[in-house]
C-alpha positions, 0 to 999 in steps of 0.5 A, a space after each residue: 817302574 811307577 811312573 811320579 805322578 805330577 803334582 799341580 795346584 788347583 784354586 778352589 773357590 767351592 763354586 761350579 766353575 773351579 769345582 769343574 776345573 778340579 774334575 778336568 785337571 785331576 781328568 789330565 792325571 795332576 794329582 791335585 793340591 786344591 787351594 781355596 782363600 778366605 779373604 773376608 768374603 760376605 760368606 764362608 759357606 762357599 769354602 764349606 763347599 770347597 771342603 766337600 767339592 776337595 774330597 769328593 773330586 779326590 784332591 791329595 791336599 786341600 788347604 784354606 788360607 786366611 787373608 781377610 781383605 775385608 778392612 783394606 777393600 773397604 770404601 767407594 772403590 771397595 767390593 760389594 763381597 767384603 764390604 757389607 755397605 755395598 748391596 749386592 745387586 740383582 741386576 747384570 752391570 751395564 754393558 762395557 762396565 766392571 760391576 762391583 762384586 769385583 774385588 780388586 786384584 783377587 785372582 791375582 792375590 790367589 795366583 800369587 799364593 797358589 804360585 808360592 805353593 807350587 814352587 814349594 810342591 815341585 809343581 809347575 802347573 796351576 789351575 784356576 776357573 777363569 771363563 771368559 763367555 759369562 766372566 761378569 766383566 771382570 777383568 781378571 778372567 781373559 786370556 790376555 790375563 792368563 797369559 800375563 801371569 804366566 809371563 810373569 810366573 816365568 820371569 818371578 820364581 826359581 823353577 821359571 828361571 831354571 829352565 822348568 817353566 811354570 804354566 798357569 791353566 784356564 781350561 773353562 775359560 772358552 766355555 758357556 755355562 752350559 758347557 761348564 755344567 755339561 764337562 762338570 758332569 762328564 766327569 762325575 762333578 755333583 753341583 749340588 754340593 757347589 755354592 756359587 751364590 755372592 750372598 749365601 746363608 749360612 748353610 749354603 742357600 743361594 739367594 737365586 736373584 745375584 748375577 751369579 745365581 742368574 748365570 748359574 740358573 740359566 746355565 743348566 737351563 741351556 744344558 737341558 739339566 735339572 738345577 741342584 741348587 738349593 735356593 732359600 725360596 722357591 
């Protein structure tokens, strides 16, 4: 007999490192129900990635959700990735400080959706790309997070209740860039088709001076890896 094989969800942003978590969860014989939000991002070029990272990494399912966030996190206290007022900077925030490419809440808004489909899936496994080395300071993206909101899958859904429990996976979550490139292309991850840049074109072209452009780049750097990244200039 066959045995089932375990569906779980995976976020998908169309970057590096959820695009590495897919390769690792699909790796770990999930099959894979990529999800990916867009939530008024400054850029749709990144869930273009998604949609191209999905097929390439043999998900079963991938779906993008609309929740455009962008008229609520809007204002002092909004996000320089959905509200065009805010420049996106180029410079790593200070030390100690949260910078504002944070949206407010995002992993946890995406948690709450993947949590809702996995219950509906029959899965009690989620899988998204916190890392916790070169995280940006967000505070969405330390252990103490992920092991939170899987305390708190386990007390809000049904399959928590029933005894099945529900696990919410960060395997890059102790990983330096280097090393998230390195495991990405042990299992067969083309980062050029990735996009991780806050402030893309339209056709995928990566700025090179955001902070995620700087972690990025360095990232291969330190792996010995030539960069894929296609960047608007040289």
């Amino acid at each position: 007999m066959t045995a089932t094989v375990r569906p779980a969800v995976v976020l998908l942003s169309g970057g590096m490192d959820s695009a590495t978590v897919l390769a690792i969860a699909r790796e770990q014989g999930f099959a894979c129900h990529a999800l990916s939000l867009h939530y008024g991002q400054r850029h749709s070029a990144e869930l273009d990635a998604a949609r191209k990272v999905a097929a390439a990494l043999g998900a079963v399912r991938h779906e993008v959700v609309s929740l455009d966030l962008s008229h609520l996190f809007h204002g002092p206290h909004g996000s320089a990735l959905t509200d065009t007022a805010i420049d996106v900077p180029t410079a790593p925030a200070a030390a100690g400080t949260i910078p504002v490419t944070y949206v407010p809440a995002r992993n946890t808004i995406m948690l709450s959706i993947a949590l809702g489909w996995a219950e509906v899936l029959g899965a009690t496994d989620i899988f998204f790309g916190a890392n916790a080395v070169d995280y940006s300071g967000y505070p969405d993206c330390r252990p103490a997070y992920v092991d939170a909101y899987t305390t708190l899958a386990n007390l809000a859904t049904k399959a928590g209740v029933e005894g099945q429990g529900m696990k919410v996976h960060a395997p890059i979550i102790d990983l330096s860039k280097a090393d998230i490139v390195k495991a990405g292309m042990a299992r067969g991850v083309d980062f050029g088709m990735t996009v991780s840049c806050y402030q893309a074109d339209e056709h995928g072209h990566a700025c090179g001076v955001c902070d995620a452009c700087r972690l990025r780049r360095q990232g291969f750097i330190d792996a010995g890896v030539a960069d894929p990244t296609r960047y608007r200039q040289a």
